[in-house]
C-alpha positions, 0 to 999 in steps of 0.5 A, spaced: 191 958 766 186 962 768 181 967 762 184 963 757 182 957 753 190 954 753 192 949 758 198 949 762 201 943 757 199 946 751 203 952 753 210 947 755 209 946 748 208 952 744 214 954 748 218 948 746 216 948 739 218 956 739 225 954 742 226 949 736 224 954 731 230 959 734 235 953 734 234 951 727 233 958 724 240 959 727 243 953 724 244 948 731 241 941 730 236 939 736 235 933 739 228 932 742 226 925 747 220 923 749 222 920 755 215 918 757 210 919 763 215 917 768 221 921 767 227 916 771 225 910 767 225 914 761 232 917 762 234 911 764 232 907 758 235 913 755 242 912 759 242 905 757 241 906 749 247 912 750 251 906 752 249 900 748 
């Protein structure tokens, strides 16, 4: 991000972590998964959990 000292990734999760205090705060349950660098295999793996 240019004239600052945050990255772009660092900004997804900031983002992230704010959209997860607001559910809490309100009361709805949150789920995070970490689905790893390559994103088809982790949601497959995900899938196959779900169904397992």
């Amino acid at each position: 991000m240019p004239e600052t000292d945050n990255t772009f990734k660092a900004t997804i999760r900031a983002q992230a972590l704010g959209g997860y205090q607001a559910l809490v705060q309100r009361g709805r349950r949150v789920l995070s998964v970490n689905v790893g660098r390559d994103a088809a295999v982790g949601l497959d793996r995900v899938l196959a959990a779900i169904r397992s």
